[in-house]
C-alpha positions in Angstrom: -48.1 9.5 2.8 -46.5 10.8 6.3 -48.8 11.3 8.9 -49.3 15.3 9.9 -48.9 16.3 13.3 -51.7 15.5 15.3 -52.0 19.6 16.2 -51.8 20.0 12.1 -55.1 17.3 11.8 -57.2 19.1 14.8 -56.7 22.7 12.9 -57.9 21.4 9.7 -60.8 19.9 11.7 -61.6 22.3 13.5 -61.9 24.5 10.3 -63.7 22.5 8.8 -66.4 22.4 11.6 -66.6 26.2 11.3 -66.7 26.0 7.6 -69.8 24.0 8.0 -71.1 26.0 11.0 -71.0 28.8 9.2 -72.7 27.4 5.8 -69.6 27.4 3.9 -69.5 23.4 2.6 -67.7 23.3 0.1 -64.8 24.6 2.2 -65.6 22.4 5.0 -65.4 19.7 2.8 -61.8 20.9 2.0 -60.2 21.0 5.0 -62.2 18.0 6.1 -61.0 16.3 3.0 -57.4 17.3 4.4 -57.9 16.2 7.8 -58.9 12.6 7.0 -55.7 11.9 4.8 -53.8 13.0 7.5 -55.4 11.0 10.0 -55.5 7.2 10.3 -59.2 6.4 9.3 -59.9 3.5 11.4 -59.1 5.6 14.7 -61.8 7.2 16.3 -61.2 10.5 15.7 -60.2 9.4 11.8 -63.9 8.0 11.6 -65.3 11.7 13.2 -64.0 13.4 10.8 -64.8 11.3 7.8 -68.5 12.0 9.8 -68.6 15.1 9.6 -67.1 14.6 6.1 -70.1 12.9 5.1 -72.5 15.3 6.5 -70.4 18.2 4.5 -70.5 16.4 1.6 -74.4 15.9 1.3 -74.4 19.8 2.5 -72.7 20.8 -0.7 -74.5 18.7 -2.9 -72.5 15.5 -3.2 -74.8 13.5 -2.2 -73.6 10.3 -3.8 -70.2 10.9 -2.5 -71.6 11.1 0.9 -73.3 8.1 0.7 -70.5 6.0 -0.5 -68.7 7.6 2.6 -70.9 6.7 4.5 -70.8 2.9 3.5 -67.7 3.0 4.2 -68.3 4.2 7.7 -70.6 1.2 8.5 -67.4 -1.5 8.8 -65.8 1.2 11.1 -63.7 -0.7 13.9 -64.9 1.8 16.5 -68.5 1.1 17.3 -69.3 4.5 17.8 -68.8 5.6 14.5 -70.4 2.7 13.1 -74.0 3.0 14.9 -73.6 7.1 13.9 -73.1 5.8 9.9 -75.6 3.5 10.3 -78.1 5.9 11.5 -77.0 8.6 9.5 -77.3 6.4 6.2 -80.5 5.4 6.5 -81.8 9.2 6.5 -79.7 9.6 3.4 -81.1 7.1 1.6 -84.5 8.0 2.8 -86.9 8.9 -0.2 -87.2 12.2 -0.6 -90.4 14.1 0.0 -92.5 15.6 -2.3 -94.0 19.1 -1.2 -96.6 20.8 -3.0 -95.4 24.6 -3.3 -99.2 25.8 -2.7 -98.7 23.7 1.2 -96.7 26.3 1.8 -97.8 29.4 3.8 -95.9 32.5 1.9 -94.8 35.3 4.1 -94.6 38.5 2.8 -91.5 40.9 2.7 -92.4 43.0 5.1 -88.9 45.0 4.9 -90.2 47.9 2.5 -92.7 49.1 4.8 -90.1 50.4 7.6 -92.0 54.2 7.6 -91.6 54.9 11.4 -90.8 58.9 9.7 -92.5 59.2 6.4 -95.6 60.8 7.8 -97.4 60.1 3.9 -97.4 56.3 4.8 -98.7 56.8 8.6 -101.7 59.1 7.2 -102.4 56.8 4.5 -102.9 54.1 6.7 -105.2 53.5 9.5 -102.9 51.7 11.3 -99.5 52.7 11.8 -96.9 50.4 11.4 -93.5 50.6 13.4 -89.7 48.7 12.4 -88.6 46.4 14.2 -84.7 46.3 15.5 -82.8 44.0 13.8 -80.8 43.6 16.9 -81.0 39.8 18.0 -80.9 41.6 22.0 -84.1 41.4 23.6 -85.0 44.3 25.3 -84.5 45.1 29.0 -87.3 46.5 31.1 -86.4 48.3 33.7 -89.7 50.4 34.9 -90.8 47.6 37.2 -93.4 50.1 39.4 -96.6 48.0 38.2 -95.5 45.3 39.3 -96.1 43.4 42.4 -93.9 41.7 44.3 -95.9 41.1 47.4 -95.2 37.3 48.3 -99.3 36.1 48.1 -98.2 32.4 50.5 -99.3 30.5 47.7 -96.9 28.2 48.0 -96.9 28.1 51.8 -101.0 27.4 51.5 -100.0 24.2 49.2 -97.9 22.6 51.2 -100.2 23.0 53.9 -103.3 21.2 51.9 -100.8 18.7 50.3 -99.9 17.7 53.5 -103.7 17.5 55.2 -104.5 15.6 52.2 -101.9 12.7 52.4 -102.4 12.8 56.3 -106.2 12.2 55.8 -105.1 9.5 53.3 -102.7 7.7 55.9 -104.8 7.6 58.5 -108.1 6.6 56.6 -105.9 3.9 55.2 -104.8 2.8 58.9 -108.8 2.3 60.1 
C-alpha cells in the first residue's frame, strides 16, 4: 500500500481524536483504523495512533480487538509506546467488578418539577422549589457593597511572630 501524505495521516488522526472526544467510537475507530494503515506502525506516531486505536476500540465494545492491539503494542520499538501498552493492558485485562445495583445511591429526576410560574405547585407545597439554569456559566456577582475589603495586617502580624519565633529559636540555640 503507498504511504498517504503525512498531512492526510494527521487529519484522520485528528478526527479520530474528536470522534472519541466527543463519544462517537465507532467512528473514531474508523478514521483511526485509516490513520494507522497509512502510517508506518513502528514509528512513534504509528504506535500513538494504534493507542488511541486501542483505547477506541474497547470504547465501542471490541474489547478483544483492543486487547489483541494492545499485545501487539508491547513489542513496540519506541519505548514510549511500549511502557503506555503495557500499562494500558493490564487495566484491560483486569477482572471486572461486580457492583450490586442496590450500592448505588439513585437520584431522582428532578426535571419535571421546574414550576417557577405554576402558582398550583408553589401553594401545594410548603416549600417552593425554583429551576435551575442549564447554562454551564456561573454566575457573576456584581453587588459587592457587603463586603469588606479593609486590609485587617494579618499577614503583616505573621510575619512579624514567625520571625520573633525563629529569632528566639536562634539565639536560644546559640547559649
Amino acid at each position: 500500500m503507498a504511504q498517504e501524505p503525512l498531512d492526510q495521516v494527521k487529519i484522520a488522526y485528528q478526527a479520530g481524536q474528536f470522534a472519541f472526544e466527543r463519544g462517537r467510537y465507532r467512528e473514531s475507530v474508523q478514521y483511526l483504523e485509516q490513520a494507522s494503515r497509512a502510517v508506518e506502525p513502528n514509528s512513534r506516531l504509528g504506535g500513538e495512533i494504534q493507542m488511541w486505536l486501542v483505547t477506541a476500540l474497547e470504547a465501542s465494545g471490541l474489547r478483544q480487538d483492543a486487547i489483541a492491539l494492545c499485545k501487539q503494542l508491547t513489542r513496540h520499538p519506541n519505548t514510549g509506546t511500549r511502557q503506555q501498552a503495557r500499562r494500558l493492558l493490564e487495566v484491560l485485562e483486569a477482572p471486572k467488578l461486580y457492583i450490586d445495583p442496590e450500592g448505588f445511591v439513585k437520584i431522582p429526576d428532578l426535571d419535571h418539577l421546574d414550576v417557577q410560574g405554576d402558582s398550583r405547585s408553589q401553594n401545594n407545597s410548603a416549600a417552593t422549589v425554583r429551576s435551575i439554569p442549564k447554562s454551564s456559566v456561573p454566575p457573576v456577582i456584581n453587588n459587592l457593597d457587603g463586603v469588606k475589603s479593609q486590609d485587617n495586617q494579618f499577614l503583616e502580624i505573621a510575619l512579624i511572630i514567625v520571625l520573633l519565633i525563629s529569632g528566639g529559636l536562634v539565639w536560644f540555640g546559640s547559649l
